[in-house]
PDB file of N, CA, C and O in Angstrom, chain B, residues numbered from 101:
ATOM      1  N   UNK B 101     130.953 100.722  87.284  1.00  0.00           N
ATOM      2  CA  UNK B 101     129.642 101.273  87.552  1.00  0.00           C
ATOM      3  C   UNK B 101     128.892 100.389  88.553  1.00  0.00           C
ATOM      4  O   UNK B 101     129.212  99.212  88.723  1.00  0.00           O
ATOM      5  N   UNK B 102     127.652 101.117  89.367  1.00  0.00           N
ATOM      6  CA  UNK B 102     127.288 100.238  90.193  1.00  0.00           C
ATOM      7  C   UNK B 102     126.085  98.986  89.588  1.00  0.00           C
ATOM      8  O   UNK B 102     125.628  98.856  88.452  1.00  0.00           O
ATOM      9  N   UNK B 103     125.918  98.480  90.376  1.00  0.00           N
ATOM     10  CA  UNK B 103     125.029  97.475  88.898  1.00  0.00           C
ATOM     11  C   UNK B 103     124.008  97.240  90.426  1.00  0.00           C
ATOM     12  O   UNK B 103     124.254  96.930  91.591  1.00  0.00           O
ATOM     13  N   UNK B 104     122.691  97.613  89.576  1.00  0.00           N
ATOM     14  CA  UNK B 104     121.396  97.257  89.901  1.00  0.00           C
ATOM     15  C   UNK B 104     120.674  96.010  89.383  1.00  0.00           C
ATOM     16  O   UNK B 104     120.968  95.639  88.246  1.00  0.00           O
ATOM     17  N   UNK B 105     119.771  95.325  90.076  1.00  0.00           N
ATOM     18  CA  UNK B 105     118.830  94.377  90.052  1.00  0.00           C
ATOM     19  C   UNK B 105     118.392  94.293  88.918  1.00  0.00           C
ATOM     20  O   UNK B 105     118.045  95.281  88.271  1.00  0.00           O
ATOM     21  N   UNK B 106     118.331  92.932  88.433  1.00  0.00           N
ATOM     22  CA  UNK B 106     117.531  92.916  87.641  1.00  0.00           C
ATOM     23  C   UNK B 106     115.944  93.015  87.403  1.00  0.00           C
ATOM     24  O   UNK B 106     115.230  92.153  87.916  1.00  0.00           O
ATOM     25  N   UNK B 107     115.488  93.842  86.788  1.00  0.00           N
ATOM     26  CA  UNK B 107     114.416  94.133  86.771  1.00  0.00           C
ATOM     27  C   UNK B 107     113.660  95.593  87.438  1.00  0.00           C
ATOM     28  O   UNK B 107     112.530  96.039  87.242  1.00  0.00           O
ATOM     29  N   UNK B 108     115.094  96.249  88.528  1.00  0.00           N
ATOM     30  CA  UNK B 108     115.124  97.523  88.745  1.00  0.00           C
ATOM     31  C   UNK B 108     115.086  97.365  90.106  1.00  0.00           C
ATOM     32  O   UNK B 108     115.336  96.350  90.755  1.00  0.00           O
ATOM     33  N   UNK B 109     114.562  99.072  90.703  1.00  0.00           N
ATOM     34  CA  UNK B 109     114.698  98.724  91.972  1.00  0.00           C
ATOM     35  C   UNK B 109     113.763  99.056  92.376  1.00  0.00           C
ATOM     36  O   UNK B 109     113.229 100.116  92.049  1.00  0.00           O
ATOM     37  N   UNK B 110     113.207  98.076  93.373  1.00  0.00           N
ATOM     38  CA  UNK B 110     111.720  98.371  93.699  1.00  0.00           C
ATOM     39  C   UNK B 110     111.371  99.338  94.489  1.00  0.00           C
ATOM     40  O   UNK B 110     112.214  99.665  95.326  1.00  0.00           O
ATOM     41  N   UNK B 111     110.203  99.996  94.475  1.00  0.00           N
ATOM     42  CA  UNK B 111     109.527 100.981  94.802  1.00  0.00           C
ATOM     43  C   UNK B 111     109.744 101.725  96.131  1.00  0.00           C
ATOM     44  O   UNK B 111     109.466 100.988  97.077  1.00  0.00           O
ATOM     45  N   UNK B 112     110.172 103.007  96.520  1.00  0.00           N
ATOM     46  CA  UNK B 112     110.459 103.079  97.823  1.00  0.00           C
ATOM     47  C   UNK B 112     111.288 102.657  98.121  1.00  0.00           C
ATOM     48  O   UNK B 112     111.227 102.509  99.342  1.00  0.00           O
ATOM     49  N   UNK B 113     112.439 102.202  97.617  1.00  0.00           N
ATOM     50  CA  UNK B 113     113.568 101.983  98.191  1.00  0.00           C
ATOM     51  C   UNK B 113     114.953 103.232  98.294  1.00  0.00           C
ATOM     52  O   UNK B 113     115.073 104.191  97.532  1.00  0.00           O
ATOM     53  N   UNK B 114     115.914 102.870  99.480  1.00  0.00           N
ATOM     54  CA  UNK B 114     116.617 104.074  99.505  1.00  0.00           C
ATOM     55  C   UNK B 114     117.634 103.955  99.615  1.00  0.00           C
ATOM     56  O   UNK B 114     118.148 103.050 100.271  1.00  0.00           O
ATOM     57  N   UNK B 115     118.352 104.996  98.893  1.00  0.00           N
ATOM     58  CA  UNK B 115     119.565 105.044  97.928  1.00  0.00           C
ATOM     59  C   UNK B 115     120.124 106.507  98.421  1.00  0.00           C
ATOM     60  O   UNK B 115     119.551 107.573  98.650  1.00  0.00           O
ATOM     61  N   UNK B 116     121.923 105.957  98.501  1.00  0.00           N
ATOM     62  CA  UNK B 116     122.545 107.449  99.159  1.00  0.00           C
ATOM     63  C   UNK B 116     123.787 107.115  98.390  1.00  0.00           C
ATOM     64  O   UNK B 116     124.744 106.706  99.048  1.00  0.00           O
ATOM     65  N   UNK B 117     123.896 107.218  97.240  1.00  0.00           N
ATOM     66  CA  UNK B 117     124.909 106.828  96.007  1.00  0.00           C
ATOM     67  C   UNK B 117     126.377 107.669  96.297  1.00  0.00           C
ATOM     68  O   UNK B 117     126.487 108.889  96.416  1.00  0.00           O
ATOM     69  N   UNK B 118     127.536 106.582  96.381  1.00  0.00           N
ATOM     70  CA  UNK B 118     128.586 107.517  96.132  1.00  0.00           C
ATOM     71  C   UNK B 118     128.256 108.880  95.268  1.00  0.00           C
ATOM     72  O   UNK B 118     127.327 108.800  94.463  1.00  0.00           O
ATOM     73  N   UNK B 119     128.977 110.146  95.392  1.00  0.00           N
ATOM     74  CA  UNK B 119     128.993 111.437  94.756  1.00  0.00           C
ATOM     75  C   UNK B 119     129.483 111.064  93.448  1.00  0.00           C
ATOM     76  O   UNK B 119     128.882 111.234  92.387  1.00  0.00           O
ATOM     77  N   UNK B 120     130.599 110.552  93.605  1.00  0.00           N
ATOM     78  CA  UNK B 120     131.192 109.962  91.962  1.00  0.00           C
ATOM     79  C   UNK B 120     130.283 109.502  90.925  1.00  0.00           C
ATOM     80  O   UNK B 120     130.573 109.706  89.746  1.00  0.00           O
ATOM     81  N   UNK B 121     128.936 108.747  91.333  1.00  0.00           N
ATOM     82  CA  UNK B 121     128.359 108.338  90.903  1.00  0.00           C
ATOM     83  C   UNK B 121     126.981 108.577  90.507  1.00  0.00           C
ATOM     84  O   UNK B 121     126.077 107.798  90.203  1.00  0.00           O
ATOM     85  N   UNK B 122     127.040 109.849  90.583  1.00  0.00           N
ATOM     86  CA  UNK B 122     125.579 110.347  90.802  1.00  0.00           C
ATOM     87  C   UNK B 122     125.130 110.916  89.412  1.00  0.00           C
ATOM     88  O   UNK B 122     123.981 111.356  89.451  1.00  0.00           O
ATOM     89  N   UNK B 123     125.804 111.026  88.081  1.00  0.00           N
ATOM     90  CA  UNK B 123     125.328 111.092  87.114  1.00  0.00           C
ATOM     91  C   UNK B 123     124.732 109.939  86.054  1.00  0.00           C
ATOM     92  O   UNK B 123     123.908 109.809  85.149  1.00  0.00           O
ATOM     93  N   UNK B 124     125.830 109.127  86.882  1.00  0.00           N
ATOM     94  CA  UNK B 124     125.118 108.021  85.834  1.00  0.00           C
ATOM     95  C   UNK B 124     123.816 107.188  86.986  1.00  0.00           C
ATOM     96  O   UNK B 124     123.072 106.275  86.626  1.00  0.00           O
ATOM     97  N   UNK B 125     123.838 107.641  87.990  1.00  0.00           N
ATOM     98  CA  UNK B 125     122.757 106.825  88.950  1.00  0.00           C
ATOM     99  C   UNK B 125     121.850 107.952  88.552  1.00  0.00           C
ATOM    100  O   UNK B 125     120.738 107.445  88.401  1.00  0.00           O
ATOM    101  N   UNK B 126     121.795 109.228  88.313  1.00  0.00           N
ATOM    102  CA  UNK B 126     120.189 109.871  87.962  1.00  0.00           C
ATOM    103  C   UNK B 126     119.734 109.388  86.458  1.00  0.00           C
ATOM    104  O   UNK B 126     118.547 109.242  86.167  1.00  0.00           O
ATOM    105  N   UNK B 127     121.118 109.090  85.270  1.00  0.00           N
ATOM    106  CA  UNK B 127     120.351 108.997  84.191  1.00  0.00           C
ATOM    107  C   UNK B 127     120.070 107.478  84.181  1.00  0.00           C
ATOM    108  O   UNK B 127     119.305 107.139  83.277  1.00  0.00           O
ATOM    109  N   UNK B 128     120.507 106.504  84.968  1.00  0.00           N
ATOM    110  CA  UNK B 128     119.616 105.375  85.672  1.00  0.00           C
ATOM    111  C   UNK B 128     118.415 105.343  86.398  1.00  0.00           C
ATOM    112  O   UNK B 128     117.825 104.406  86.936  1.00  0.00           O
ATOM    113  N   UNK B 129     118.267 106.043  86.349  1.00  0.00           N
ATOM    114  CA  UNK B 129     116.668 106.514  87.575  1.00  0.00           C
ATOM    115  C   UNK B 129     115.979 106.975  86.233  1.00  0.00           C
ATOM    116  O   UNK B 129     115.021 106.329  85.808  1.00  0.00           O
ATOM    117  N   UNK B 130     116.298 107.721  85.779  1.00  0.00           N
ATOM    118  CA  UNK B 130     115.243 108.673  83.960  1.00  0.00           C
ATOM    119  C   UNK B 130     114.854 107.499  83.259  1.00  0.00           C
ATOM    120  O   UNK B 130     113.720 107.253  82.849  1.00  0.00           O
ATOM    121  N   UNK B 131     116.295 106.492  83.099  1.00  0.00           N
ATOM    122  CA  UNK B 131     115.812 104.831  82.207  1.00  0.00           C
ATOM    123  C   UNK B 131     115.063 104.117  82.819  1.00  0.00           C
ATOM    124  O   UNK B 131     114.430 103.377  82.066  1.00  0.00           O
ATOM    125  N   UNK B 132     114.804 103.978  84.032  1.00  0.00           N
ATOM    126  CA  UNK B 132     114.093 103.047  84.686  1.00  0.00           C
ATOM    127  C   UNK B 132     112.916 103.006  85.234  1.00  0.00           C
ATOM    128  O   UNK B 132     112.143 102.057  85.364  1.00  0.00           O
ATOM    129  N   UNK B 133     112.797 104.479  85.658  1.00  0.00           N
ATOM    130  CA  UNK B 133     111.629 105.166  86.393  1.00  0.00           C
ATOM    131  C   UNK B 133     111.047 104.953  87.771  1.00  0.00           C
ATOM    132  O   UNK B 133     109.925 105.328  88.110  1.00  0.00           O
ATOM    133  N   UNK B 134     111.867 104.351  88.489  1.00  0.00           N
ATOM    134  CA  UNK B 134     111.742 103.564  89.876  1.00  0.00           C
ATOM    135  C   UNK B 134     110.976 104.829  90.727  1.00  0.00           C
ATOM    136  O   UNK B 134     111.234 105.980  90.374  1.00  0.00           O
ATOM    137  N   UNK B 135     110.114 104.614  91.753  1.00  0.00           N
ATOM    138  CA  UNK B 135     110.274 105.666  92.671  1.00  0.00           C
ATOM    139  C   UNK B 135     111.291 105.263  93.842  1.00  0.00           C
ATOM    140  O   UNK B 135     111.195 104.117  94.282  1.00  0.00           O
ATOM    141  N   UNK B 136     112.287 106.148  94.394  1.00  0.00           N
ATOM    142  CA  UNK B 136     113.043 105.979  95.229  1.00  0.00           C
ATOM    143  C   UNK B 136     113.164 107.203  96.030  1.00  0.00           C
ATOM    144  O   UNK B 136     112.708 108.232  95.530  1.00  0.00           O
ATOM    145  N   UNK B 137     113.622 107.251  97.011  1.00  0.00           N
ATOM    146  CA  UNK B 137     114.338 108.197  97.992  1.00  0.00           C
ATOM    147  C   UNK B 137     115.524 108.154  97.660  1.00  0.00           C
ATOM    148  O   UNK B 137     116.151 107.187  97.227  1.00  0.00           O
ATOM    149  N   UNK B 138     115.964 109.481  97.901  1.00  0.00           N
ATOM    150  CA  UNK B 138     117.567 109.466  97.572  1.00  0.00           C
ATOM    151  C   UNK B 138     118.384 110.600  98.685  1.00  0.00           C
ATOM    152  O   UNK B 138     117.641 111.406  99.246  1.00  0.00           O
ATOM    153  N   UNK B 139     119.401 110.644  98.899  1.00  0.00           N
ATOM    154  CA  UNK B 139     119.987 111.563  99.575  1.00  0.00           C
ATOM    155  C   UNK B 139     121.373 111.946  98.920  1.00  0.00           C
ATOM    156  O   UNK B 139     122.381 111.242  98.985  1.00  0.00           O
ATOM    157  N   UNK B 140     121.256 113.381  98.167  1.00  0.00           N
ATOM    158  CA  UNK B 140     122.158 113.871  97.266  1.00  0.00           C
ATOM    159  C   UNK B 140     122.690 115.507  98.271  1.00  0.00           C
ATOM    160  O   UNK B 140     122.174 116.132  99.198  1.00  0.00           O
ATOM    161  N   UNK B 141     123.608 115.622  97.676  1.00  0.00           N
ATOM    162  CA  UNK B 141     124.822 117.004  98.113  1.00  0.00           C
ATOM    163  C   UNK B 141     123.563 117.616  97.553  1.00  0.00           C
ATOM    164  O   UNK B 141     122.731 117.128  96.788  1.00  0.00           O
ATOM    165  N   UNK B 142     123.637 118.976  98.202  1.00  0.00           N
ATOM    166  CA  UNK B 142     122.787 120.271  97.122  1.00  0.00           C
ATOM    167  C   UNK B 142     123.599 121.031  96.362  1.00  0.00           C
ATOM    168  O   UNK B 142     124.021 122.074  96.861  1.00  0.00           O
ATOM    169  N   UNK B 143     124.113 120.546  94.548  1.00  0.00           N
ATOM    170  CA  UNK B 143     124.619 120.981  94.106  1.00  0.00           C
ATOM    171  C   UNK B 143     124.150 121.442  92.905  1.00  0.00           C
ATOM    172  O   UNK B 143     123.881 120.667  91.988  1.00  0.00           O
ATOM    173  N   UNK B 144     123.998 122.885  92.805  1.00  0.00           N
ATOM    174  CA  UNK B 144     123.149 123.724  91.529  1.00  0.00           C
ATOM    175  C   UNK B 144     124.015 123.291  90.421  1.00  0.00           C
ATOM    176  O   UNK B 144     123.521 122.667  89.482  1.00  0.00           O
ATOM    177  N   UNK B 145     125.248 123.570  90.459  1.00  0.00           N
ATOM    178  CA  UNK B 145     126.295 123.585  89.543  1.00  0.00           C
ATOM    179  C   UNK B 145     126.303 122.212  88.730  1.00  0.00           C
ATOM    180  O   UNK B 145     126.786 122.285  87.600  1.00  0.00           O
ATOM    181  N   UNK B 146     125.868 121.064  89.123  1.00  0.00           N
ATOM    182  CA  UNK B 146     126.840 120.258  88.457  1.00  0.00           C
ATOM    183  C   UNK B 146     125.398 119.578  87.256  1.00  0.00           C
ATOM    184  O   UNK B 146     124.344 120.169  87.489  1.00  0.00           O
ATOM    185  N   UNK B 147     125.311 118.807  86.439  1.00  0.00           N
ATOM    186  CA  UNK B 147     124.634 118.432  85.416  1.00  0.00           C
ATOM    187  C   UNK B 147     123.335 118.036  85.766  1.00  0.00           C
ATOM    188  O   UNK B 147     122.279 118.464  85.300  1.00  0.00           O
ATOM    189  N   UNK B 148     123.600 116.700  87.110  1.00  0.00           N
ATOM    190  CA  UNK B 148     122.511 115.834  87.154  1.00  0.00           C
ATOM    191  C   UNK B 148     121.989 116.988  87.701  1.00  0.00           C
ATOM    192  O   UNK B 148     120.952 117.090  87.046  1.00  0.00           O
ATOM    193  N   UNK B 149     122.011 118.196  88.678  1.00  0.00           N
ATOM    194  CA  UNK B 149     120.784 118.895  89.807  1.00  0.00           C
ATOM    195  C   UNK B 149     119.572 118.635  89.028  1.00  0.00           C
ATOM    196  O   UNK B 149     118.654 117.912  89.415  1.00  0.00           O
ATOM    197  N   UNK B 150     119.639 119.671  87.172  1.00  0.00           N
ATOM    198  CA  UNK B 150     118.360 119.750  86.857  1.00  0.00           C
ATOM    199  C   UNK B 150     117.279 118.668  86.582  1.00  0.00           C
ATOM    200  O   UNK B 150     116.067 118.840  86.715  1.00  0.00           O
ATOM    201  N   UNK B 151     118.078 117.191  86.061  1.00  0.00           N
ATOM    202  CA  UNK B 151     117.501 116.341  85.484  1.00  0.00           C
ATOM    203  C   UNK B 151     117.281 115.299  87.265  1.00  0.00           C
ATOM    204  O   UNK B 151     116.933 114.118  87.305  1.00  0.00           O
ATOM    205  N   UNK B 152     117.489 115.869  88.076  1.00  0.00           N
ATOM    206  CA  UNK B 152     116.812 115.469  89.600  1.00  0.00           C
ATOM    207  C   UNK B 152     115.626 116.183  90.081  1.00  0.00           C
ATOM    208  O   UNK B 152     114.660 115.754  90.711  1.00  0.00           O
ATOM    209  N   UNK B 153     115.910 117.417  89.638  1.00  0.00           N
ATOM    210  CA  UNK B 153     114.867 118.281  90.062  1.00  0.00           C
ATOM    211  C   UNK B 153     113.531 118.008  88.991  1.00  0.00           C
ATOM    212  O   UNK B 153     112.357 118.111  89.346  1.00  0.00           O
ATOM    213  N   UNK B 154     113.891 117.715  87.900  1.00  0.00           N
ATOM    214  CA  UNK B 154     112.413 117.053  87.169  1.00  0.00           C
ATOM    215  C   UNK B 154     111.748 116.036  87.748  1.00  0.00           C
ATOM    216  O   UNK B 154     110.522 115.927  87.704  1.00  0.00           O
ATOM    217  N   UNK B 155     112.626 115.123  88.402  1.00  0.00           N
ATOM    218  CA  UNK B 155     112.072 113.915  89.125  1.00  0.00           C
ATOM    219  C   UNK B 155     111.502 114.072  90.560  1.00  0.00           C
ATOM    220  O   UNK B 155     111.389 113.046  91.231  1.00  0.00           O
ATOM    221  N   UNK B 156     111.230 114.951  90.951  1.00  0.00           N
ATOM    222  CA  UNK B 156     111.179 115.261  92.431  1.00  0.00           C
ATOM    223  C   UNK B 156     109.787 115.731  92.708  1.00  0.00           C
ATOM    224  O   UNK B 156     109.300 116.823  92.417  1.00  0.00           O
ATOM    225  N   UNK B 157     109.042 114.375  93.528  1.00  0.00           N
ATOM    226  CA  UNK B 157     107.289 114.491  93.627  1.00  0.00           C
ATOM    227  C   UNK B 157     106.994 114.949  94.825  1.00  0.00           C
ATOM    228  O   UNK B 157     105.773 114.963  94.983  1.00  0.00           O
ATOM    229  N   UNK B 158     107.573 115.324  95.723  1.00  0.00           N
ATOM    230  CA  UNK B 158     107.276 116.183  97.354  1.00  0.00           C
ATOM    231  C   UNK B 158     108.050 117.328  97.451  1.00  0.00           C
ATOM    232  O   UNK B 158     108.857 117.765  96.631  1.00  0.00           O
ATOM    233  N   UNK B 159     107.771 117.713  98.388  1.00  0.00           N
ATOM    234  CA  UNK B 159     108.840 118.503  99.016  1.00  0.00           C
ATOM    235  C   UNK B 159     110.312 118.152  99.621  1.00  0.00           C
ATOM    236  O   UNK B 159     110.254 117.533 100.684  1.00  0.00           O
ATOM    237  N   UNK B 160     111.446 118.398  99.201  1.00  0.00           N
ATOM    238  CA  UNK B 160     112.511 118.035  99.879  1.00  0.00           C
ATOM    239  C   UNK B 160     112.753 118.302 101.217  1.00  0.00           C
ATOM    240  O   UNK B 160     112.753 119.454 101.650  1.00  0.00           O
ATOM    241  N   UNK B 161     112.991 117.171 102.014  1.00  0.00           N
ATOM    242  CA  UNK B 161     113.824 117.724 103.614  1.00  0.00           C
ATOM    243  C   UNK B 161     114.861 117.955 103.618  1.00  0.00           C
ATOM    244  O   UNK B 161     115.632 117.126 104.102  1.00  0.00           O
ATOM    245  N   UNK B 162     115.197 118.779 103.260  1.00  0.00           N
ATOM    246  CA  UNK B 162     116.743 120.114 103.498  1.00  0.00           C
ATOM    247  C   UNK B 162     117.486 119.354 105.006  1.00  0.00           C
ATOM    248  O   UNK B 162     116.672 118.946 105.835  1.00  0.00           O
ATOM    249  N   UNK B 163     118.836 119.201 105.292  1.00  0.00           N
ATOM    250  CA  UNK B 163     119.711 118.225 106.161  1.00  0.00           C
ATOM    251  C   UNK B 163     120.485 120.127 106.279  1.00  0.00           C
ATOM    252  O   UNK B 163     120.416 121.156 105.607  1.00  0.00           O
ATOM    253  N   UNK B 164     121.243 119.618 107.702  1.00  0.00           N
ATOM    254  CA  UNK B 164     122.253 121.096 107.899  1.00  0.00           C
ATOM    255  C   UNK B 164     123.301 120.393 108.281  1.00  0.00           C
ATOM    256  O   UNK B 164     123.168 119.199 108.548  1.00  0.00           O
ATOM    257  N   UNK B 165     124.323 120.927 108.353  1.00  0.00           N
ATOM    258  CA  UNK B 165     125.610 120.471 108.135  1.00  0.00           C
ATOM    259  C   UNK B 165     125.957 120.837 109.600  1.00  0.00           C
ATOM    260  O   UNK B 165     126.638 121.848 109.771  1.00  0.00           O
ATOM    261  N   UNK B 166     125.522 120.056 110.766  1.00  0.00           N
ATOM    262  CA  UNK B 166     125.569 120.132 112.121  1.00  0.00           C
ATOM    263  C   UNK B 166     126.336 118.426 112.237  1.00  0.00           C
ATOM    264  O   UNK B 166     126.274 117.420 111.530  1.00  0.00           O
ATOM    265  N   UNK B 167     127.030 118.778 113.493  1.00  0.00           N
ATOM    266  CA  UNK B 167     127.462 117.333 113.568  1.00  0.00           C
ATOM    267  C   UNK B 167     126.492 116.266 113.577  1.00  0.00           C
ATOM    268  O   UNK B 167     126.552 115.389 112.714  1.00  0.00           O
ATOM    269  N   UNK B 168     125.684 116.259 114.390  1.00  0.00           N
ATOM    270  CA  UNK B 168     124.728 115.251 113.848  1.00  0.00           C
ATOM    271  C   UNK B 168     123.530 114.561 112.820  1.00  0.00           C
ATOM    272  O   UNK B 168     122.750 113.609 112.838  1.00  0.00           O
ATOM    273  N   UNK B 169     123.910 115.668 111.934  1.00  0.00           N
ATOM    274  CA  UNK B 169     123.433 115.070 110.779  1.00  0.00           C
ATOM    275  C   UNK B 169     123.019 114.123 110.123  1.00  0.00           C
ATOM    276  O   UNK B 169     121.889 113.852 109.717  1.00  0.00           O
ATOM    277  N   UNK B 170     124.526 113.329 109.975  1.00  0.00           N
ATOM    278  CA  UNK B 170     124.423 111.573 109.594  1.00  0.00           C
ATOM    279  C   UNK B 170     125.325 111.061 110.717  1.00  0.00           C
ATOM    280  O   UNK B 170     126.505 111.366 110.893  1.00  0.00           O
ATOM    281  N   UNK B 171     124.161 109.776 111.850  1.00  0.00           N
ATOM    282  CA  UNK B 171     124.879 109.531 112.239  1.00  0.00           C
ATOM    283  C   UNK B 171     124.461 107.629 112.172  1.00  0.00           C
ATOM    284  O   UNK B 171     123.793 107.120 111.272  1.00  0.00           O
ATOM    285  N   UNK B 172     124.990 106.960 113.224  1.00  0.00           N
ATOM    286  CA  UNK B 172     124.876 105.541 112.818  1.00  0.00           C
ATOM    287  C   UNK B 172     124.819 104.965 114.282  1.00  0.00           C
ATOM    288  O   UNK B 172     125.902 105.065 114.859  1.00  0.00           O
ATOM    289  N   UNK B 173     123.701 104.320 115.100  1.00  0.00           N
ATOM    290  CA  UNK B 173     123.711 103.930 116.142  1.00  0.00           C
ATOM    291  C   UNK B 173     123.532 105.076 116.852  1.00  0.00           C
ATOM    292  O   UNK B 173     123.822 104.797 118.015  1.00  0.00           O
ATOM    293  N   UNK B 174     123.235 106.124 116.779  1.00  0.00           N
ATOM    294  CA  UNK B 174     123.330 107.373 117.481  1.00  0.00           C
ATOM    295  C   UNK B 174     124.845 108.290 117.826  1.00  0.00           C
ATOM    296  O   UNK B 174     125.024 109.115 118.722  1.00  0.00           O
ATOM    297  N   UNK B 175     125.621 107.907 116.984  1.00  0.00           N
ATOM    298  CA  UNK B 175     126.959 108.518 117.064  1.00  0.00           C
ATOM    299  C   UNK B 175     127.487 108.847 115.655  1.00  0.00           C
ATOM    300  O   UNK B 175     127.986 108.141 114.779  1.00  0.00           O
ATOM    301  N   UNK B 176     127.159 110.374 115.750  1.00  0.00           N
ATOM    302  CA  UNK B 176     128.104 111.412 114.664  1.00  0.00           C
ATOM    303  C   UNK B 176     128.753 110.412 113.630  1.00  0.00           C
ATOM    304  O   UNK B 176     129.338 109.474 114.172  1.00  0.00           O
ATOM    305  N   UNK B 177     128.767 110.421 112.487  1.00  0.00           N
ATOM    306  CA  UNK B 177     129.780 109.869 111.602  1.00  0.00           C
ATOM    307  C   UNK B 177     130.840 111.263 111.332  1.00  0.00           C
ATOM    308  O   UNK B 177     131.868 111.275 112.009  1.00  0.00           O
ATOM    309  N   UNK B 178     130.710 111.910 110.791  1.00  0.00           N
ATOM    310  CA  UNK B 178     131.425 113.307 111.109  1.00  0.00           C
ATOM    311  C   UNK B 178     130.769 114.572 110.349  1.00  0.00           C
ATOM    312  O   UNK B 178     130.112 114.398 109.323  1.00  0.00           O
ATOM    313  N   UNK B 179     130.942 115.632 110.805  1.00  0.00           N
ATOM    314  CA  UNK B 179     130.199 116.736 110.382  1.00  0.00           C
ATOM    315  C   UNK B 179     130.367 116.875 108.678  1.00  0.00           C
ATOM    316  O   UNK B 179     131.393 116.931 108.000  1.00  0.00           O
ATOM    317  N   UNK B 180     129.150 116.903 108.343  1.00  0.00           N
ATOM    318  CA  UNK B 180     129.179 117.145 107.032  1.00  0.00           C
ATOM    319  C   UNK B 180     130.122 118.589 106.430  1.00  0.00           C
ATOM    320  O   UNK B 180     130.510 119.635 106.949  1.00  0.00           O
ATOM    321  N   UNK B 181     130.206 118.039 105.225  1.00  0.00           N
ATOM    322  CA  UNK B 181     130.735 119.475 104.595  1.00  0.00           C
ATOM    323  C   UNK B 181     130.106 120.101 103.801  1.00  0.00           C
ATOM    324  O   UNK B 181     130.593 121.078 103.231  1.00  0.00           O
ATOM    325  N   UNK B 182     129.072 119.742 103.621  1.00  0.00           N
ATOM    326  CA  UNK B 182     128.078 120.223 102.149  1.00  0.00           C
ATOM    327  C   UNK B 182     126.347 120.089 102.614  1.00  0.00           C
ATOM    328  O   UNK B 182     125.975 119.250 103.434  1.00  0.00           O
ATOM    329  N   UNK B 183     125.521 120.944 102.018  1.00  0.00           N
ATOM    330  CA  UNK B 183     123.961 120.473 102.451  1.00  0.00           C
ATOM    331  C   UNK B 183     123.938 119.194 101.710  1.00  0.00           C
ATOM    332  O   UNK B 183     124.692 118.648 100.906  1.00  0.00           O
ATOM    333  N   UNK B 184     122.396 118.804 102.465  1.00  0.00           N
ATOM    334  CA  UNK B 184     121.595 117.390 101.548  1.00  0.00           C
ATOM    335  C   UNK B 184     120.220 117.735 101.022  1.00  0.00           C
ATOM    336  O   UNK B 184     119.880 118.849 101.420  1.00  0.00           O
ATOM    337  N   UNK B 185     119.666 117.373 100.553  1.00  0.00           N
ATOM    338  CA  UNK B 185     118.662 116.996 100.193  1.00  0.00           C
ATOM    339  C   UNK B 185     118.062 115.665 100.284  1.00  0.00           C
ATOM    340  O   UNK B 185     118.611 114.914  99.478  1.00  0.00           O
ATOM    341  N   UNK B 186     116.870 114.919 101.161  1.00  0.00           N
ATOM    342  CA  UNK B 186     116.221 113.688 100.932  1.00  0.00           C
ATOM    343  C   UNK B 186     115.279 114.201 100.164  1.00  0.00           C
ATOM    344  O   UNK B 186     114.484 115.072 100.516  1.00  0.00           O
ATOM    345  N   UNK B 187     115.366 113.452  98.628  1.00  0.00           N
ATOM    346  CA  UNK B 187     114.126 113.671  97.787  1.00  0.00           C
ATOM    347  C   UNK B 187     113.323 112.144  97.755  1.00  0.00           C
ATOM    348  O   UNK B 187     113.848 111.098  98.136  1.00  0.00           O
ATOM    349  N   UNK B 188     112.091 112.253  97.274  1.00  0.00           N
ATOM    350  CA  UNK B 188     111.204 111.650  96.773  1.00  0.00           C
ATOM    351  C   UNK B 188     110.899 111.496  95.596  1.00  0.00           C
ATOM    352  O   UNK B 188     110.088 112.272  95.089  1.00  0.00           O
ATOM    353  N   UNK B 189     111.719 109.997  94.530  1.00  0.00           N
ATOM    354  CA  UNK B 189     111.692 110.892  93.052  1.00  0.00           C
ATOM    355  C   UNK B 189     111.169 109.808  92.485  1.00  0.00           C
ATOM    356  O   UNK B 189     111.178 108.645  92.888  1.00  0.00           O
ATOM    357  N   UNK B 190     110.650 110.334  91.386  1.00  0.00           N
ATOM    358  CA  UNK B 190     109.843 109.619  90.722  1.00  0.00           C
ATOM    359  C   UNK B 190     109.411 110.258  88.813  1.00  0.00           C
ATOM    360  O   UNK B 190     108.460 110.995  88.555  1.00  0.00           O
ATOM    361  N   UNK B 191     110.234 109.803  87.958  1.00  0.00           N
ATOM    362  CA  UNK B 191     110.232 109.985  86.615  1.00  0.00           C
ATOM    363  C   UNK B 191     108.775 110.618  86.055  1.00  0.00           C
ATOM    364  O   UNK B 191     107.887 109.768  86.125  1.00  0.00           O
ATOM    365  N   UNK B 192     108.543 111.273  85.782  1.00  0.00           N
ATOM    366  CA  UNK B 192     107.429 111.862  85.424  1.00  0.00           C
ATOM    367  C   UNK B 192     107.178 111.780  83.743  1.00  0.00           C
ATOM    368  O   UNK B 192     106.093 111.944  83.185  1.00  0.00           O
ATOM    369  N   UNK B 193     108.327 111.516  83.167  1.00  0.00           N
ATOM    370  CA  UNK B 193     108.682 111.965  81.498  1.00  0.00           C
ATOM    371  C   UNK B 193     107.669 110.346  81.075  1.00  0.00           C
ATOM    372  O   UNK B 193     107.504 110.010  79.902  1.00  0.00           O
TER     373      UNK B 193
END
């Protein structure tokens, strides 16, 4: 598992978590309550969506699956295969 700071992660910070890892990094975000940015697949189907979508204090910027999407220095990493979502999240419970 990935292992976070002690004491959490501070405010506004941003996080683009392996996919593998994205259930136990949202019910790490519910325990901790950090506000962070995050950049997740848009996936209805899988467990964490709903318990992300509780956490989510703006509006999301929706990403398109154009080659330049994500790139690094200004050069393509490669065309995505899936949408994104950058949320703004923040535990509300």
């Amino acid at each position: 598992m990935p292992v976070l700071p002690d004491g959490g992660l501070p405010e506004g910070t941003f996080i683009f978590p392996d996919f593998k890892e994205l259930n136990w990094v949202v019910e790490k975000l519910l325990e901790e309550e950090p506000e962070v940015i995050m950049v997740v697949p848009i996936w209805k189907s899988r467990p964490w969506w709903s318990k992300l979508k509780s956490m989510v204090t703006d509006l999301p910027i929706l990403t398109s699956r154009s080659a330049d999407s994500f790139s690094f220095q200004g050069r393509p990493i490669e065309r995505a295969r899936w949408h994104a979502a950058i949320l703004l999240l923040k535990n509300h419970v």
